[in-house]
C-alpha positions in Angstrom: 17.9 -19.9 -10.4 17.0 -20.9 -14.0 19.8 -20.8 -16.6 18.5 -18.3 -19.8 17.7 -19.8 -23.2 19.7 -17.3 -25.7 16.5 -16.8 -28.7 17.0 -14.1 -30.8 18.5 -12.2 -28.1 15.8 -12.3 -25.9 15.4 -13.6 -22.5 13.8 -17.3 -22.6 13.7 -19.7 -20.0 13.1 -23.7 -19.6 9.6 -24.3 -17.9 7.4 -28.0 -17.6 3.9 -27.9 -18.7 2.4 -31.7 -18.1 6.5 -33.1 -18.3 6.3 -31.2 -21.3 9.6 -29.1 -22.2 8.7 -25.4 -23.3 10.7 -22.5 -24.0 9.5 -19.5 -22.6 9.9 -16.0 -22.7 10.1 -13.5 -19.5 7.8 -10.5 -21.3 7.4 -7.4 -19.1 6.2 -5.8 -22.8 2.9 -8.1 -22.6 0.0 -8.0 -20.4 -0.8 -11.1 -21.5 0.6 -15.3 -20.7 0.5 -16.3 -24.3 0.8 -20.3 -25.5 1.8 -21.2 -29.0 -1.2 -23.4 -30.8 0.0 -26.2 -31.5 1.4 -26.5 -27.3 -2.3 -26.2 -26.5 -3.5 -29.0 -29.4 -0.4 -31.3 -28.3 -1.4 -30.6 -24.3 -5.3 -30.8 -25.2 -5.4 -28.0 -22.9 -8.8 -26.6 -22.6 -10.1 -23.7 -24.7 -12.8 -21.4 -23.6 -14.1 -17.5 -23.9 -13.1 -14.8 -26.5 -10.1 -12.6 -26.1 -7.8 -9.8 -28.5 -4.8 -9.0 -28.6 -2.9 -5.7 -29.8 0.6 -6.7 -31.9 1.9 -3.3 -33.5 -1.4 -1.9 -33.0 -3.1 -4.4 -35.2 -6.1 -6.4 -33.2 -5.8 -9.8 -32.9 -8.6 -12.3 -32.4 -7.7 -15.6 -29.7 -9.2 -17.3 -27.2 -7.8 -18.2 -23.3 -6.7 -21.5 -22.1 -5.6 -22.7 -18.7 -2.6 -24.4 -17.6 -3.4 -26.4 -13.9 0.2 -27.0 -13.7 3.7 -24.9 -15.2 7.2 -25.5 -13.3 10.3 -22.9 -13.9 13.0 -24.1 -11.8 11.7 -24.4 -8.0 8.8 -22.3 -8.9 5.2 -24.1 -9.5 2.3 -22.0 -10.8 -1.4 -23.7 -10.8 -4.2 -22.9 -13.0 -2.8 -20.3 -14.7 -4.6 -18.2 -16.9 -2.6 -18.0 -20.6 -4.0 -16.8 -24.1 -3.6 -18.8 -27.5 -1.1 -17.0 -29.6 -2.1 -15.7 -32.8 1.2 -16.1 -34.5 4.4 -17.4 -34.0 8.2 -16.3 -33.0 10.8 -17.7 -34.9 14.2 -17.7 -35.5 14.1 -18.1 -40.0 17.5 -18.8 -42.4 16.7 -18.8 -45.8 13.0 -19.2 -45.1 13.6 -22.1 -42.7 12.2 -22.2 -39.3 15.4 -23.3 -37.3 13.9 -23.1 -33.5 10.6 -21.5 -32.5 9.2 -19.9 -28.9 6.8 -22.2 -27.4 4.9 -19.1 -26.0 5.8 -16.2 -23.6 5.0 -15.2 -19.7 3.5 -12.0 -19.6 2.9 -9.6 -16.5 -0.1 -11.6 -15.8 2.5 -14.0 -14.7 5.7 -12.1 -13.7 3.7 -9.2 -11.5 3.5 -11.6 -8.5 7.1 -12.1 -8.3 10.7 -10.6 -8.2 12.3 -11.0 -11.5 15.9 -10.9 -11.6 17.9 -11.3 -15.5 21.2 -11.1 -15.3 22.4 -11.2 -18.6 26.2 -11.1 -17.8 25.8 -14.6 -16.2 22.8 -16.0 -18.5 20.7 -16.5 -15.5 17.6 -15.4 -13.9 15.5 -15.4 -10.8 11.7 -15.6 -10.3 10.8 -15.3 -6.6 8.2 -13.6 -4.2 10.5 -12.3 -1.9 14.1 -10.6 -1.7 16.0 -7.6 -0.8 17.4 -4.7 -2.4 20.8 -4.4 -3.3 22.0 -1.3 -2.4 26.2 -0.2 -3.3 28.8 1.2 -6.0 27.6 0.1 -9.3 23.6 -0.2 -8.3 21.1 2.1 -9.9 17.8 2.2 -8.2 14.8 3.5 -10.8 11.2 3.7 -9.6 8.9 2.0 -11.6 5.1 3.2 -12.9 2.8 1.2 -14.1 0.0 1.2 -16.8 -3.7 0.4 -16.9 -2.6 -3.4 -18.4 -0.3 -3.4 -15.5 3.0 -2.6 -17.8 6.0 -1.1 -16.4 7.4 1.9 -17.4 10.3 3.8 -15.9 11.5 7.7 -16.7 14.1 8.0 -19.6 16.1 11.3 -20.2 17.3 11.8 -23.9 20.4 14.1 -23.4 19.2 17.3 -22.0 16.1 16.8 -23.0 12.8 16.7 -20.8 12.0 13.4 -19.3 10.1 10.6 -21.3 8.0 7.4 -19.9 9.3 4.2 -21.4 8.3 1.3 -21.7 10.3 -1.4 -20.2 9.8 -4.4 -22.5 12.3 -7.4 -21.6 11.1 -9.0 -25.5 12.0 -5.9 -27.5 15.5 -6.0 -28.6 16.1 -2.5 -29.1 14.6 0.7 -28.0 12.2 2.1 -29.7 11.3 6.2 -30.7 8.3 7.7 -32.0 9.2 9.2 -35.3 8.3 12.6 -34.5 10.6 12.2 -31.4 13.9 11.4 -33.3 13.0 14.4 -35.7 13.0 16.7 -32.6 16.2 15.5 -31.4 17.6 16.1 -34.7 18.7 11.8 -34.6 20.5 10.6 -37.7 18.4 8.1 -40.1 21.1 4.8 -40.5 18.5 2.7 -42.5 15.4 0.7 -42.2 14.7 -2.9 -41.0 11.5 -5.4 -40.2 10.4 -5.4 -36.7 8.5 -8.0 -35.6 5.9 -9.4 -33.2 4.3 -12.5 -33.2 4.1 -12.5 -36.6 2.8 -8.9 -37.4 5.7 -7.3 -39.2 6.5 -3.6 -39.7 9.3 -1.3 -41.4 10.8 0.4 -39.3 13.6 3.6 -39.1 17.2 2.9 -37.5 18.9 5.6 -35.4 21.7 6.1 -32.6 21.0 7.6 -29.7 24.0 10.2 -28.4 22.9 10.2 -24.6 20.6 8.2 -22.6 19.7 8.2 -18.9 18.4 6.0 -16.6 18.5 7.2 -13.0 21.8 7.7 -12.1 23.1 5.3 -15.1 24.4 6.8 -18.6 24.6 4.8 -22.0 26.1 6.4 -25.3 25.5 5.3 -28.2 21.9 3.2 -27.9 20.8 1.9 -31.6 17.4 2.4 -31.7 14.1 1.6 -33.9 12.3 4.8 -35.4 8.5 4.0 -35.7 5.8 5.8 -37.5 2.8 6.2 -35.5 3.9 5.3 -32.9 1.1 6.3 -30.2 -1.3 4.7 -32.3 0.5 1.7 -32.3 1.9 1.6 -29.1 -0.8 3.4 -27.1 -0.5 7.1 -26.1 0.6 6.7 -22.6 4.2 6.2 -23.2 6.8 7.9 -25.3 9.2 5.4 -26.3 10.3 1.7 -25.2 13.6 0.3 -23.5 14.3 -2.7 -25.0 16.6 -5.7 -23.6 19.8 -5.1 -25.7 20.5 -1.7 -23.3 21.1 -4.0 -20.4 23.2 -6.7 -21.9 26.3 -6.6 -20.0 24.3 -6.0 -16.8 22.1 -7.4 -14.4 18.8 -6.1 -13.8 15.9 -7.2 -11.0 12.1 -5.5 -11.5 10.6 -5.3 -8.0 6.9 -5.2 -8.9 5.8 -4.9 -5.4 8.3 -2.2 -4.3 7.9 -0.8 -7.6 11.6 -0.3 -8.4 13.7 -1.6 -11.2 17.3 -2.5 -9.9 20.4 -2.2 -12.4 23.7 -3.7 -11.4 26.7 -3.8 -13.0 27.3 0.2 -13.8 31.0 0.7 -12.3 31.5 2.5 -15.4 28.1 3.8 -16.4 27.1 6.5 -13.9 25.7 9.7 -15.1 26.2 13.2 -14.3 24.5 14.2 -10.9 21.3 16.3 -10.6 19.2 14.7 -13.1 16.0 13.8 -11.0 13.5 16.6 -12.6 9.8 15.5 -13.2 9.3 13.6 -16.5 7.0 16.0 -19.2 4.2 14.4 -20.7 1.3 11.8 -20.1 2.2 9.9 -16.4 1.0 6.4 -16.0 -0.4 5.4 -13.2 1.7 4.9 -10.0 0.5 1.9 -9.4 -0.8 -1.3 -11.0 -4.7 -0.7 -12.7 -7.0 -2.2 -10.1 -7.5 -6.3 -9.6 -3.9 -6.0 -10.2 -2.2 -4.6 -7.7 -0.6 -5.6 -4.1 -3.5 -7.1 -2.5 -4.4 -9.2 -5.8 -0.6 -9.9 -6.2 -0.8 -11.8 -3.2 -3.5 -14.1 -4.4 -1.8 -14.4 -7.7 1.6 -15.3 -6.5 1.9 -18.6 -7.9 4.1 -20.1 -4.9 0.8 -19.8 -3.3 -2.4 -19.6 -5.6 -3.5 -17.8 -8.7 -6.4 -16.3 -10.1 -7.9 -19.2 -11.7 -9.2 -21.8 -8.8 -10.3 -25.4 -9.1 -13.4 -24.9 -8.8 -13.5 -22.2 -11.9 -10.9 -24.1 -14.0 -13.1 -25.4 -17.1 -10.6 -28.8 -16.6 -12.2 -29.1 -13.0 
């Protein structure tokens, strides 16, 4: 059990690098393990091979690092892989940096385990094994995944057709294509900066009337409008479920029984017969390959991980 780290509304835990204190986010919107720079300089952790990544749908150049040791609570991860960020979350008053991420775990990390955030408690779980819960006020959601290894998870919109979201547990709110809010006839309530790492964009504001999830119902969503969004987001998915839908509830992603597990919804259950085949692109069912159940076990960081001693640039 790890207590959460409230940042910007996000889900952050406490995790040990070398007796080193870092706050962490749990990021099921990033492929990637990311490390803030100056963590790696302070660490002299090594640095080795060329990588990008995508914020907003602008390419980012970074290299990878390795980390032989990182603790979360009972859990112990060795030699695992992580990427240097190429900018910075922080939390800004008056153009003061007050606190600042130390870096992020990713589904490079997280798709070993069973993650559980319960965000009515401030608490979550990272562990390789677990059951179900099954009962009154539990919503069970299958999960897809795409080629990185993201989840996504089937969203209706009203009585609109089904749409593939992305579940990202680091984006606040959801977030629509532009063109998808115009359809639905969404009211425009304004604009505001949405940011990642850095990389800042305008985006629309909106309310969403009606969303469902499985069998659970939410009125009222506030959500981000953003132009181009496939071209920014990648063309796979039609909009993303960010963390401030669930924050009176629990919710556990199952990665190796590909199901997403909401408690809490007593009061939240929506109207029966709503299980029709989502329109659109489908991502893949399950993770992209070197990814998926059989690698899972290899990556499980109870266990081992990807990176071995003998490959580790540290020795």
């Amino acid at each position: 059990m790890l207590p959460l780290t409230p940042f910007m509304s996000l889900p952050a835990v406490q995790a040990s690098i070398g007796g080193r204190r870092l706050t962490l986010f749990l990021d099921t919107g990033s492929p990637h393990n990311l490390l803030a720079p100056d963590i790696v300089e302070e660490l002299d952790l090594p640095v080795f091979g060329r990588a990008r990544v995508t914020l907003l749908g602008r390419e980012e150049a970074t290299v990878r690092t390795c980390v032989h040791e990182l603790r979360a609570g009972g859990l112990v991860c060795r030699h695992a892989p992580f990427l240097v960020s190429p900018g910075h979350i922080e939390r800004r008053l008056l153009g003061f940096t007050l606190q600042r991420a130390d870096g992020l775990l990713g589904m490079a990390f997280l798709a070993p385990l069973r993650v559980t955030i319960d965000l009515r408690r401030g608490e979550a779980r990272l562990t390789d094994e677990g059951r179900v819960p099954r009962g009154p006020g539990v919503c069970v959601v299958p999960l897809r995944f795409l080629a990185d290894g993201r989840p996504c998870v089937a969203v209706f919109l009203g009585a609109g057709p089904a749409r593939w979201f992305l579940l990202d547990t680091c984006a606040r709110r959801c977030v629509l294509p532009e063109e998808t809010a115009r359809a639905l006839g969404l009211p425009e309530l304004g604009d505001a900066g949405l940011l990642s790492l850095g990389v800042e964009t305008r985006v629309g504001m909106t309310r969403i009337p009606k969303l469902f999830l499985g069998s659970a119902a939410f009125s009222g969503v506030d959500a981000y409008v953003l132009p181009a969004f496939r071209e920014r987001l990648g063309p796979q998915i039609d909009g993303v479920l960010g963390i401030e839908l669930f924050s009176d509830l629990a919710l556990t992603l199952d990665f190796a029984a590909e199901l997403l597990v909401i408690e809490g919804l007593e009061s939240r259950r929506g109207p029966p017969g709503r299980r029709r085949r989502p329109s659109g692109p489908r991502p893949a069912r399950r993770i992209a390959k070197g990814t998926g159940r059989a690698a899972r076990s290899r990556m499980c960081p109870s266990r081992a991980s990807r990176c071995s001693p003998r490959r580790c640039p540290r020795g």
